[in-house]
C-alpha positions in Angstrom: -127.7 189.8 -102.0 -126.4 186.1 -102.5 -124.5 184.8 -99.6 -121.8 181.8 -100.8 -119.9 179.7 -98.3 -117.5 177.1 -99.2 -114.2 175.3 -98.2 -110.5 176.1 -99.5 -109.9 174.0 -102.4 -107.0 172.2 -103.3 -107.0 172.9 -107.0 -108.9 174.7 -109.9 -111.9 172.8 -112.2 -109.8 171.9 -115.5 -112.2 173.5 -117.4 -111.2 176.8 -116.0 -108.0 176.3 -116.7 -107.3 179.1 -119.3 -109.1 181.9 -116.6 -106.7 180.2 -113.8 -103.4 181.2 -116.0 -104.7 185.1 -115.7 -102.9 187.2 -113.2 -105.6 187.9 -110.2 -106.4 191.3 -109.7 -106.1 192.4 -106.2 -108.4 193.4 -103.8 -108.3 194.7 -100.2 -111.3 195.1 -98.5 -111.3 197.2 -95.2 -112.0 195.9 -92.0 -115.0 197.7 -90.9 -116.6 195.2 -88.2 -114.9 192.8 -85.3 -117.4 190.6 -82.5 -114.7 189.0 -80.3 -116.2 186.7 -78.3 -114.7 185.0 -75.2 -112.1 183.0 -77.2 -111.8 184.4 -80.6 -112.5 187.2 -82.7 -114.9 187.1 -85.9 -113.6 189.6 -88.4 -115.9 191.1 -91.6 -114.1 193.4 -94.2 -116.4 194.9 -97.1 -115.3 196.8 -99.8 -116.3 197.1 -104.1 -114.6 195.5 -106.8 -115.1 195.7 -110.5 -115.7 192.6 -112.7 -115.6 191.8 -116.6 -117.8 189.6 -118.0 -116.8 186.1 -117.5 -114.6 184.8 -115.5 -112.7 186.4 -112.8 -109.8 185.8 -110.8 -109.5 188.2 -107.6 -106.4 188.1 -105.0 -107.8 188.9 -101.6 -105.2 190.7 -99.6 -105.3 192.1 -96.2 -106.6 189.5 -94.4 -105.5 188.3 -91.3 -103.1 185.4 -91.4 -104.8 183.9 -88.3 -107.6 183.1 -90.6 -109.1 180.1 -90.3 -109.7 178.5 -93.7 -112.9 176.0 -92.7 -114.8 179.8 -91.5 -114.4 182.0 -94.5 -117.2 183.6 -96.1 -117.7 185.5 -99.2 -120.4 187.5 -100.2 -121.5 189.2 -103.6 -123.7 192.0 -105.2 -126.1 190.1 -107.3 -124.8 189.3 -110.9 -121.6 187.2 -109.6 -121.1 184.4 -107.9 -117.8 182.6 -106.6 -116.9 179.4 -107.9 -114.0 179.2 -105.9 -111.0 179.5 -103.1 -107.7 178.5 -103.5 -103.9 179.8 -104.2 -102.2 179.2 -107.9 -98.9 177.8 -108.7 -97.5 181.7 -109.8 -99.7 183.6 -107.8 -98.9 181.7 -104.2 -100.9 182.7 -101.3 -99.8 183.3 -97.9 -98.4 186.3 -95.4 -96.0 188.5 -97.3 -94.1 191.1 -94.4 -94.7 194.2 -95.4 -92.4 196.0 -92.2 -89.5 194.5 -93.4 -87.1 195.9 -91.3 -89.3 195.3 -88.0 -89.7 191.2 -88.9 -85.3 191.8 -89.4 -85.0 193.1 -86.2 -87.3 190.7 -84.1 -85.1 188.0 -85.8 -81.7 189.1 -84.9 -83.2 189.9 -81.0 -84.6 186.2 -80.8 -81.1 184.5 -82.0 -79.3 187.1 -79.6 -81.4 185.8 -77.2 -81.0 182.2 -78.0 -77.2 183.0 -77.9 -77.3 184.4 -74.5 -79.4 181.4 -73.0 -76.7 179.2 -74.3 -73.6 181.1 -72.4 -76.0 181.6 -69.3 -76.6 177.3 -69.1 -72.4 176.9 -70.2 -71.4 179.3 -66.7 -74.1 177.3 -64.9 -72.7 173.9 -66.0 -69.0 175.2 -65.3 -69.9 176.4 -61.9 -71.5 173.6 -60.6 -68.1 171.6 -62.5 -66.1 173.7 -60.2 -68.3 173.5 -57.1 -68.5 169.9 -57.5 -64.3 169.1 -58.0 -63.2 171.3 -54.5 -62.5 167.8 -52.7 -58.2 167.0 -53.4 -57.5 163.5 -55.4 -55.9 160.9 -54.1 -52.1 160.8 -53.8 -51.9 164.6 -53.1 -51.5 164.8 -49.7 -47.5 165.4 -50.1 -47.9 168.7 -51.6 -51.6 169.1 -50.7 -50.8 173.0 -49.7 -49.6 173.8 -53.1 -52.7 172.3 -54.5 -54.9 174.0 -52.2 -53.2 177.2 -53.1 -53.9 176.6 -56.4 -57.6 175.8 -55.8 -58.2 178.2 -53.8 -57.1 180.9 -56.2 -59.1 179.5 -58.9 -62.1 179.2 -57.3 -61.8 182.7 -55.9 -61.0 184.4 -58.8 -63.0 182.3 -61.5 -66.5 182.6 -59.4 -66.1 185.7 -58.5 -65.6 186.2 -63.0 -68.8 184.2 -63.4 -71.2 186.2 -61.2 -70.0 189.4 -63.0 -70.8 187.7 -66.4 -74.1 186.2 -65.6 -75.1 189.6 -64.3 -74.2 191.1 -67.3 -75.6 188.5 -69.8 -79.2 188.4 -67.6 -79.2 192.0 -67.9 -79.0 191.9 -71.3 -81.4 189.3 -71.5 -83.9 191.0 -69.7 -83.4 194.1 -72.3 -83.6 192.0 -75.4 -87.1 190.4 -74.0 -88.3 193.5 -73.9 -87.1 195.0 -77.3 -88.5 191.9 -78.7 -91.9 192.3 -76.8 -92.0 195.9 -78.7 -90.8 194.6 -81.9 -93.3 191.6 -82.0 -96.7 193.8 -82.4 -95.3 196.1 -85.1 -93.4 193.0 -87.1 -97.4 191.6 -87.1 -99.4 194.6 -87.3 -97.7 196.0 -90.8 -98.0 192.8 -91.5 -99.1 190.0 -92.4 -101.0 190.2 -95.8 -102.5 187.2 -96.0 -103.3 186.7 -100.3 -106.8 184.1 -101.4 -107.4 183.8 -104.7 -111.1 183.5 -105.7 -112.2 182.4 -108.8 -115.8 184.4 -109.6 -117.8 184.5 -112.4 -120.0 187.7 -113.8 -123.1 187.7 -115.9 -122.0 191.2 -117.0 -119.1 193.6 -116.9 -120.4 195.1 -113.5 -118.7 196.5 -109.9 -120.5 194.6 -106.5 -120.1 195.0 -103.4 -117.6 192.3 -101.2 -117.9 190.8 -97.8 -115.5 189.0 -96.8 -116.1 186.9 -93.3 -113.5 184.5 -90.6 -113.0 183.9 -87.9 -109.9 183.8 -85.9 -109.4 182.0 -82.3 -107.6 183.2 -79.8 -107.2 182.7 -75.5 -109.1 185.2 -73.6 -109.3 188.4 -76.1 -112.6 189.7 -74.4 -113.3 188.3 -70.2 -115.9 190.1 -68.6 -115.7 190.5 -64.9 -119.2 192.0 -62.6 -119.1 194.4 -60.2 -122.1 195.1 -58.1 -123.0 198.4 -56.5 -125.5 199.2 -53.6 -126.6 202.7 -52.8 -126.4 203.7 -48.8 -130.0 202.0 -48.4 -129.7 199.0 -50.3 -132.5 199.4 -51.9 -130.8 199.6 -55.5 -127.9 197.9 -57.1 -126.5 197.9 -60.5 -124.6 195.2 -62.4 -121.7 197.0 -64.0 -119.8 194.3 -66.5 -116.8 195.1 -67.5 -113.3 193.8 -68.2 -110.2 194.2 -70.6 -110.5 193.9 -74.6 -107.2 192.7 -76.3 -107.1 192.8 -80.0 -105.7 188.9 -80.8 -106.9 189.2 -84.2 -103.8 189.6 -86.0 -104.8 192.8 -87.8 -104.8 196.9 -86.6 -108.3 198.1 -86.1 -108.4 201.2 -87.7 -112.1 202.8 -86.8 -113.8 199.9 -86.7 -117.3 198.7 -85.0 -117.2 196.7 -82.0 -119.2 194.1 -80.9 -118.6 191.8 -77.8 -120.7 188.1 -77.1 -120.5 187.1 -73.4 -120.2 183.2 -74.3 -117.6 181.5 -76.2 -118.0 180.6 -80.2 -118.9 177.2 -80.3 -117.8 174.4 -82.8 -120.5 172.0 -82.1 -123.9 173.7 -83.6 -125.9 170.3 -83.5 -129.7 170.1 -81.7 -129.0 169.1 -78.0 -131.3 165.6 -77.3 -132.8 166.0 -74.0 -132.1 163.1 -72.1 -134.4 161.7 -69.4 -134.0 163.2 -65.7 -133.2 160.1 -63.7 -132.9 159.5 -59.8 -131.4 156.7 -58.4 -129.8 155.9 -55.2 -126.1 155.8 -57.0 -125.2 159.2 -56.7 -121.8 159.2 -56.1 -121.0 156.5 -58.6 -121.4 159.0 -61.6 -121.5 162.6 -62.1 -124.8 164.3 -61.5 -126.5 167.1 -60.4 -126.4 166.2 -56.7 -129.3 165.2 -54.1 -132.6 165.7 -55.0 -133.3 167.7 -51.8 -130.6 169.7 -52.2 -131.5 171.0 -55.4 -134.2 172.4 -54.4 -133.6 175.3 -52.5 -136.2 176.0 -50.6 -139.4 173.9 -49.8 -142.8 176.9 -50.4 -139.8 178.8 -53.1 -142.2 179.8 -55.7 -140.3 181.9 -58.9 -141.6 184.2 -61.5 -141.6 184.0 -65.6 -138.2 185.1 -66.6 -137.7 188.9 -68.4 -134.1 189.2 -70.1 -133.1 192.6 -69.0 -129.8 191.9 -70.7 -128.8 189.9 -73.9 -125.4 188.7 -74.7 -124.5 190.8 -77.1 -123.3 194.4 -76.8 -122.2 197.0 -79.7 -119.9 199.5 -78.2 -121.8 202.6 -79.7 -118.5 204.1 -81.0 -115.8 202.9 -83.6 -112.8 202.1 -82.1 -108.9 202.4 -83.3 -107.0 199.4 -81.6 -103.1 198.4 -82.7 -102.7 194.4 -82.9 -101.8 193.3 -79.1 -103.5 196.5 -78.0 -105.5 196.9 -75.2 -108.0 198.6 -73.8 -110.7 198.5 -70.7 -114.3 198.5 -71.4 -117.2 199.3 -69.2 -121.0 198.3 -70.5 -124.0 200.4 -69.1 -125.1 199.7 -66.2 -128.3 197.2 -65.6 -130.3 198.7 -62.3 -132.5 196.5 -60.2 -134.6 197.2 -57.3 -133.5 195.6 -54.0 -134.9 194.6 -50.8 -132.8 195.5 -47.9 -132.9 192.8 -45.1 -130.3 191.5 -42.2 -128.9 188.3 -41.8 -127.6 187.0 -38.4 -125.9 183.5 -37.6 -124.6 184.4 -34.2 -123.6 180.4 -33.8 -121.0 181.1 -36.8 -120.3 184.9 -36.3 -120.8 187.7 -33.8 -121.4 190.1 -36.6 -124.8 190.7 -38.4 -124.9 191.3 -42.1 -126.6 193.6 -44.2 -127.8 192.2 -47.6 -129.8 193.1 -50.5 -132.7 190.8 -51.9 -133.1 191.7 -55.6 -136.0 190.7 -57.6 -135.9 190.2 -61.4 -132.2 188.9 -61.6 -133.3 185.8 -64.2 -132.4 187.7 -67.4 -128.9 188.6 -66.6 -125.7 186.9 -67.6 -123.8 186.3 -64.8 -120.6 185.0 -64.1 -118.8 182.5 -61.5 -118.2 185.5 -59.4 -118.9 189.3 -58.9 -117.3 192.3 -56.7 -119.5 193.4 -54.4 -119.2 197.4 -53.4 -121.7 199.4 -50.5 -121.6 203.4 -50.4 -118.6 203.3 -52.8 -117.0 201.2 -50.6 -115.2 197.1 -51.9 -116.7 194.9 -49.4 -115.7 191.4 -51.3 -115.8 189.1 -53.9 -119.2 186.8 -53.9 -119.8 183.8 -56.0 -122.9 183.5 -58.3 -124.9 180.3 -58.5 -126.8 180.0 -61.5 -127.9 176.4 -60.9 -130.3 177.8 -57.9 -133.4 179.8 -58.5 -136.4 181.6 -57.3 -137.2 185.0 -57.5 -134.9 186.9 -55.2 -130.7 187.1 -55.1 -129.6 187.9 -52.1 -126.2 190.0 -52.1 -124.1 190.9 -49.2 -122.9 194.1 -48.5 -120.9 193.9 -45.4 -121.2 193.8 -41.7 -123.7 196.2 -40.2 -122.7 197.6 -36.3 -126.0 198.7 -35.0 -127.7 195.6 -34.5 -126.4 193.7 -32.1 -126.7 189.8 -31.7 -125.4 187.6 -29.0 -125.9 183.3 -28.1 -125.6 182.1 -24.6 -126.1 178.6 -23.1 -128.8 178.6 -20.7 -128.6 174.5 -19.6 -126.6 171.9 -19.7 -127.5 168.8 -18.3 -126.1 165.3 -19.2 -127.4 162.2 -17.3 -128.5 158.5 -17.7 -132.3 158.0 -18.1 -134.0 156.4 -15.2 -134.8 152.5 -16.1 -133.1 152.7 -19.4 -130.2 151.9 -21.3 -129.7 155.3 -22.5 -128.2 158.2 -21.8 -130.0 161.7 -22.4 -127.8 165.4 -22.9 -130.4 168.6 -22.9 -129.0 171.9 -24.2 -130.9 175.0 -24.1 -129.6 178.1 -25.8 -131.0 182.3 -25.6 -130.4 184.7 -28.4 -130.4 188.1 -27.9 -131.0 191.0 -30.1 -130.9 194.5 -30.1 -131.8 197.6 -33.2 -129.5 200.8 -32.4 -131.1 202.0 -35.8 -133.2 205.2 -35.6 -135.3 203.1 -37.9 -137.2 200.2 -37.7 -135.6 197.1 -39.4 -136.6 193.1 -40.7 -134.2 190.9 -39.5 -133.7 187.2 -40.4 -131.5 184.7 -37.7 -130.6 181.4 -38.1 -129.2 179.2 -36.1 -130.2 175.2 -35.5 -130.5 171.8 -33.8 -128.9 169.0 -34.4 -130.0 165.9 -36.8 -129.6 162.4 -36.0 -127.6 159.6 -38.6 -128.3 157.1 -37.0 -131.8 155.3 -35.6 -130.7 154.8 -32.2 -129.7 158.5 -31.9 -133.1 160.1 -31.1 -133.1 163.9 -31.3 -136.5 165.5 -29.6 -137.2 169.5 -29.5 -138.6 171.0 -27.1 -139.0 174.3 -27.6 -138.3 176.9 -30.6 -139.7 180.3 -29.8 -141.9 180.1 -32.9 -138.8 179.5 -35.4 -139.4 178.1 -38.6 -137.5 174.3 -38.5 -136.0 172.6 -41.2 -136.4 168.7 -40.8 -134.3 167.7 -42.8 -131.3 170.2 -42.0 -132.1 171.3 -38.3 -132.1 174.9 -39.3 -133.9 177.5 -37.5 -135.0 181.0 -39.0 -136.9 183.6 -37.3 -137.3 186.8 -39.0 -138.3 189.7 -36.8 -139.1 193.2 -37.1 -137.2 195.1 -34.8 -138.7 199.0 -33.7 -135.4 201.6 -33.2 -134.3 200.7 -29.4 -136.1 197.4 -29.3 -134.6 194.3 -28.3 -136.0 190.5 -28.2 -135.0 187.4 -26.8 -135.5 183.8 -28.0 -134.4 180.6 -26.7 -134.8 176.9 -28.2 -133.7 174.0 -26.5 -133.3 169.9 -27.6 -132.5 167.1 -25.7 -130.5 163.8 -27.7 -131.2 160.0 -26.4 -128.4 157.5 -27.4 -127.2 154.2 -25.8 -125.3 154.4 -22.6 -122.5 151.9 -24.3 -121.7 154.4 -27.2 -120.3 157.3 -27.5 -122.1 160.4 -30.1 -119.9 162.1 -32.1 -120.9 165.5 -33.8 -120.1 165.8 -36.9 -118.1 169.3 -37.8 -118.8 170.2 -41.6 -116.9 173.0 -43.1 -119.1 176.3 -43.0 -118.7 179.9 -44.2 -121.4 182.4 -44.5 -121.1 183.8 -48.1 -123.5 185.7 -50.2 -125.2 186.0 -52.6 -127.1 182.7 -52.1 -130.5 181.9 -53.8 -134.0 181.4 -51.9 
């Protein structure tokens, strides 16, 4: 096979001129094949066409008239080869309407419609011309009762004839918009037969096969959405894309096959450069990546070699039959991953302890911005995805869990100025207790933390942690316990916080959520 790409010309060589005067014979390829990616749809039509000896001059018809010109590709059974795309002065290209009467009636609905907008914006001027002249002139107060008479019955009668009118003509409005809605599909999908003429030349009288490749861009004609699915344990979840196919592509898909890209058809195929990774102290003066410390996630996270468990691309493993504008909903197979089943508790920002799954081998799906999360068949939320972070475990939600019970008490506060010095000293000592109503022995993680000093002459000191695990640089505190059924624990931590006497220490109150899934 001999694949030819080339760009529309704008005329034919002269010394083709006496082939160019032939009338092209026409040839409409089927449409056997659409991938529609996330803004556009790539179309292929194939078919067989018989060639003389010589030149050839071939009208393509049944093409989409969405086509766009710079993306055409034509491809030949060996013995021809294409010389050239264009239109001729008696042979002009472009969409012909083949439903005749539907592209009639969509016209006379749109200037119906346009007529109607018109006499809805004339009553609207003319009532607010009425509304705006109810104050009496000057010089009529000697007969102002006649002229309020008058007035009076004009306004009453004259409103009360516009709101009956504009009822009607929105009515009618509303009717038209959707007669033209219906009309608009089926004045496109007979439709359009979009006519190239190709110049192609045979080394012998001969009939090859044709393929004939665009692509046509459109806004959102494939948007996957995730759901994700726990069992009762949490100890498996599947990742179930799916989401609504719209067929944009100007043509009816008559048992076609079907493919669908998760990524958008880009225009730019040039090498990336990779630039160097710099670090500076100017991080909010351009855009960037963020903190250096904050990127990483976690400081002992150690990941695994990625294994793509699911590509981008998906062949829906029947043909499909779509109208243009159709729609239909699509659900891919499901991708099952093990999970870990572990519970989260941050009693400082809620009194309720979460249940969430930790799932290993996550690095070869495409995800998106955000997911639905369901438990035992159940919705428990939307969760957002973040692909920048990594390690080896995703950790998703799946809703509140009632028998494990947490609570956080304040054990001391003491607040006092510290003998023979110039500063002052608050100690704050917290308990945390636990308690597993499971019949089952679980692993739970809670968090909760101290606070972190800004400032040098704010000198934070801990004093005791019941053997958490402290971030420095954040103040967090994890412990993760493993609780028998009945068993209950109780852990305290305590700080104290030395700062002058002559200033006052503000905490600072960030914005927090718990959300899930996040990456460790």
């Amino acid at each position: 096979m001999i694949k030819q790409y080339f760009l529309l010309l704008s005329c034919w060589c002269m010394a083709l001129g006496g082939a160019a005067q032939t009338v092209p014979a026409p040839v409409r390829p089927g449409l056997t094949a659409v991938t529609v990616y996330l803004n556009g749809t790539a179309l292929e039509h194939q078919g067989r066409v018989p060639l003389t000896a010589g030149l050839n001059r071939l009208a393509l018809v049944g093409l989409s008239t969405k086509i766009n010109p710079e993306t055409l590709e034509i491809e030949l059974g060996e013995g021809a080869e294409v010389l050239g795309v264009g239109t001729s002065d008696e042979e002009p290209a472009g969409p012909v309407a083949l439903n005749k009467s539907a592209v009639d009636s969509l016209a006379r609905t749109n200037e119906e419609l346009r007529r109607i907008e018109a006499e809805l914006k004339g009553l609207e001027q003319e009532k607010a011309f009425l509304l705006a002249n109810q104050t009496l002139s000057a010089g009529t107060q000697a007969n102002w009762s006649a002229e309020v008479m008058r007035g009076a019955t004009l306004m009453r009668t004259r409103l009360v004839a516009m709101q009956l009118e504009t009822t009607r003509l929105q009515t009618r409005q509303t009717e038209l918009q959707a007669q033209a809605n219906v009309l608009r599909p089926r004045a496109a999908a007979t439709g359009a037969d979009n006519r190239m003429v190709v110049l192609v030349r045979a080394t012998r009288a001969l009939t090859v096969p044709l393929t004939v490749r665009y692509y046509v861009s459109s806004r959102g004609p494939w948007w996957p959405k995730l759901d994700i699915r726990a069992d009762a344990a949490g100890r498996e979840l599947q990742f179930i894309t799916h989401g609504l196919l719209r067929n944009q592509s100007g043509l009816p898909w008559e048992r076609v096959r079907v493919v669908l890209m998760r990524h958008n058809l880009g225009e730019d195929v040039s090498r990336p450069d990779l630039a160097p990774w710099e670090l500076d102290f100017r991080g909010g003066d351009h855009i960037g990546e963020g903190r250096i410390d904050q990127f990483v996630v976690k400081g002992t996270a150690k990941g695994k070699p990625v294994e793509v468990t699911q590509g981008t691309r998906y062949e829906v493993p029947e043909v499909m039959s779509l109208a243009v504008g159709g729609r239909r909903e699509l659900t891919l197979p499901p991708v099952r991953l093990g999970a870990r089943p572990e519970y989260l508790a941050i009693p400082r920002l809620s009194e309720h302890v979460f249940l969430q799954a930790k799932v290993a081998g996550w690095q070869g799906l495409q995800l998106p911005e955000e997911a639905q999360v369901y438990h035992q068949g159940a919705y428990v939320g939307d969760t957002e995805l973040n692909e920048r972070a990594y390690n080896d475990s995703l950790e998703v939600a799946l809703g509140h869990d009632e028998q494990l019970v947490v609570g956080r008490a304040k054990l001391e506060d003491f607040s006092g100025d510290v003998p023979l010095s110039d500063k002052r000293r608050v100690r704050l000592s917290y308990e945390l207790n636990v308690r597993n109503n499971h019949p089952t022995t679980v692993r739970l993680r809670l968090l909760d933390q101290i606070p972190i000093s800004e400032e040098k002459e704010i000198v934070v000191k801990v004093i005791d942690t019941s053997g958490a695990q402290l971030e420095e640089r954040s103040g967090k505190l994890t412990w993760v316990l493993t609780l028998a059924p009945g068993a209950s624990q109780r852990l305290r931590f305590s700080f104290q916080v030395d700062y002058p006497k002559d200033k006052k220490v503000e905490i600072i109150k960030h914005e927090t959520r718990v959300s899930s899934p996040k990456f460790r």
